[in-house]
C-alpha positions in Angstrom: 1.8 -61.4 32.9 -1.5 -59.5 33.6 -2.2 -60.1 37.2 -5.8 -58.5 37.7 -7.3 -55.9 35.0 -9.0 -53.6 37.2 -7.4 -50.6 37.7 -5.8 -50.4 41.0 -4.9 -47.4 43.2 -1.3 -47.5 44.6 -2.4 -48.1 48.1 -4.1 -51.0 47.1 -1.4 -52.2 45.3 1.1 -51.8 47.8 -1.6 -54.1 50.3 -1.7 -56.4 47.4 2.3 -56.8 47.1 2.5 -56.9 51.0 0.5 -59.7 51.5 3.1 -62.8 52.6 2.3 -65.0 49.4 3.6 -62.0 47.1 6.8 -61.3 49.1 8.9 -63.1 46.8 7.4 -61.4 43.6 8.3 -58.8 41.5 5.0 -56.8 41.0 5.0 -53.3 39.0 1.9 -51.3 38.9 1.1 -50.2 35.0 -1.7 -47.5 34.6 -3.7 -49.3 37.6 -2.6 -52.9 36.0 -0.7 -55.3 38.4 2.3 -56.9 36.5 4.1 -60.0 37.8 7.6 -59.3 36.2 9.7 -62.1 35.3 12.5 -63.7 37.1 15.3 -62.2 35.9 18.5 -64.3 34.2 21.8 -64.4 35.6 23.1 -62.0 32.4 20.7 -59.5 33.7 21.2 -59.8 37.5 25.4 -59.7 36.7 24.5 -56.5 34.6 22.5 -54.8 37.0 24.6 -55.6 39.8 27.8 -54.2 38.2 26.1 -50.9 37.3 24.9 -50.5 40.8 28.5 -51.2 41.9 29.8 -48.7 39.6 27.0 -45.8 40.6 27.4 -46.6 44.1 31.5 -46.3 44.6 30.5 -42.8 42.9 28.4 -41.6 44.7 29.9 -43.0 48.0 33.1 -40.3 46.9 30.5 -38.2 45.9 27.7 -37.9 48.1 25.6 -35.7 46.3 22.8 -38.2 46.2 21.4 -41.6 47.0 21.8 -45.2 44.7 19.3 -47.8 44.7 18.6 -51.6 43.3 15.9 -53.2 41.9 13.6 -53.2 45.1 12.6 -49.8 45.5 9.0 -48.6 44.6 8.8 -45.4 42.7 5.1 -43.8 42.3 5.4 -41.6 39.2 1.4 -41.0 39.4 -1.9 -42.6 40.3 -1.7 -46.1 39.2 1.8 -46.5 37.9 4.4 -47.6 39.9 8.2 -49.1 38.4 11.1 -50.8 40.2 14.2 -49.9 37.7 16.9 -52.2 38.1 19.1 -48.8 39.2 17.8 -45.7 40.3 19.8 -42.3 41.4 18.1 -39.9 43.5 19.7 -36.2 44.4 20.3 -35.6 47.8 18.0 -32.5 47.7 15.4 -34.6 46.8 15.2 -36.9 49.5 16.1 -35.1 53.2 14.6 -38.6 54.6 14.3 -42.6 53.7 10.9 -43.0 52.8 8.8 -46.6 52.5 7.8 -45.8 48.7 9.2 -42.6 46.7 6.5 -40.5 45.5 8.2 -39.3 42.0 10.2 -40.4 39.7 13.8 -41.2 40.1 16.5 -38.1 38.5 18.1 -41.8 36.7 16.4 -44.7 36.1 18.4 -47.8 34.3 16.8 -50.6 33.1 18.5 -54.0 32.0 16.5 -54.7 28.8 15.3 -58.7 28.9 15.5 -60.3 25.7 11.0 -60.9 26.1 10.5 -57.2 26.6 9.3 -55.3 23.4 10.7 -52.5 22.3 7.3 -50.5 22.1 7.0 -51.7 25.8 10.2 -50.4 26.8 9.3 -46.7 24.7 6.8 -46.4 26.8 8.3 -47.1 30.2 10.7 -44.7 28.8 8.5 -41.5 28.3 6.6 -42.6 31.3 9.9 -41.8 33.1 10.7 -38.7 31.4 7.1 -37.2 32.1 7.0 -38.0 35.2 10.6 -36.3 36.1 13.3 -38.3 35.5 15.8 -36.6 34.1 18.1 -39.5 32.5 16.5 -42.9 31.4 19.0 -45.9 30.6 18.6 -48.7 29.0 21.0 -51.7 29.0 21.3 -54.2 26.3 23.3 -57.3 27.7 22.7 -59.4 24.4 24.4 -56.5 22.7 26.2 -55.0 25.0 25.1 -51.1 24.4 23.3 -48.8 25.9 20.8 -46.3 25.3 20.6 -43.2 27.2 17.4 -41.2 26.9 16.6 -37.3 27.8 13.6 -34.9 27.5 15.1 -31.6 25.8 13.1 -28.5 26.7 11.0 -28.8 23.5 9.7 -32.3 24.7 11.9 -34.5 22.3 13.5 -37.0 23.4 17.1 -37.2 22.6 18.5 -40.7 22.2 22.8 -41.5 22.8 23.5 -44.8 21.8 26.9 -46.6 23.0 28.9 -49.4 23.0 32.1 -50.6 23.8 35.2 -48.3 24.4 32.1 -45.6 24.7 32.0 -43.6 27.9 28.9 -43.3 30.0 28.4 -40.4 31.7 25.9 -38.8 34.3 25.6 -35.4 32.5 24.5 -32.7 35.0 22.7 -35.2 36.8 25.1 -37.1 38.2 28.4 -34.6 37.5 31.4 -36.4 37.1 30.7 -39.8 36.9 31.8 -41.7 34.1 32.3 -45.2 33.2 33.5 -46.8 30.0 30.6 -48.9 28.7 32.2 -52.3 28.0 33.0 -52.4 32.0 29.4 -52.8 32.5 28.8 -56.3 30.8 30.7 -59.2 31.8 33.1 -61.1 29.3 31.0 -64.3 29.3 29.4 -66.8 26.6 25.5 -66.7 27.3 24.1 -69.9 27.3 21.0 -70.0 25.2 17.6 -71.4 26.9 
């Protein structure tokens, strides 16, 4: 939901989200457009959660970098800031904990809603990938895959989809870490509505 169509700066969107009736919100900042993102369901919260558990025991055995949720502010450029439902930063990257990252995170995973469109999600995507993130992942809990996205030096993107008994790995981005892709969504019936 469109919250205000002027285009915004990020300061001012940061004193817009900081005011005490927005603390409970989920705002995201798209080219200088507040958006009011949805509550999430309990299939994507249980989805996120486990693949912030699983990036998190890595890199706590691994400390090469930092893993965060779903309430950290990324500025990728004037007037667009995201909240990815995972993010990896490298160590390198961050030598101190900052109020709101300027940059895009090296991963950013997103658990795919079933209202978001898929031209939506393409965008958010190459928004990513332009701004510097080197992976982009995108969860499907309906169908349990995954779609891992990459900039190749020619400025394609490269697309991996997985599934099931598929491994997901963390390339030279996050070396070592794998994790076989049905691990990452629970077992459960989804009850419709």
């Amino acid at each position: 939901m469109t919250l205000k169509d002027a285009t915004m700066t990020a300061e001012a969107f940061f004193a817009y989200a900081e005011l005490p009736e927005n603390a409970l919100r989920n705002l995201e900042l798209h080219d200088g457009v507040i958006l009011d993102m949805p509550s999430p369901s309990q299939l994507h919260g249980l989805v996120a959660a486990q693949t912030l558990f699983v990036f998190m025991l890595f890199v706590r055995d691994h400390p090469i970098g930092f893993v965060f949720g779903d309430s950290n502010d990324y500025v990728l450029a004037p007037g667009l800031i995201y909240k990815p439902d995972v993010s990896f930063i490298a160590r390198h990257r961050l030598p101190k904990l900052v109020k709101h990252f300027r940059g895009a995170p090296d991963i950013a995973v997103e658990v795919i809603s079933p209202g978001k469109t898929a031209a939506e999600m393409v965008e958010k995507v190459e928004k990513y990938l332009r701004y510097g993130s080197r992976l982009v992942i995108l969860m499907y809990p309906e169908h349990k895959t995954v779609r891992v996205h990459r900039m190749q030096a020619d400025g394609a993107v490269l697309v991996r989809t997985l599934s099931g008994d598929d491994w997901l790995d963390g390339e030279e981005v996050l070396p070592g870490f794998r994790v076989q892709v049905r691990t990452l969504f629970p077992d459960l019936p989804v009850e419709e509505g």
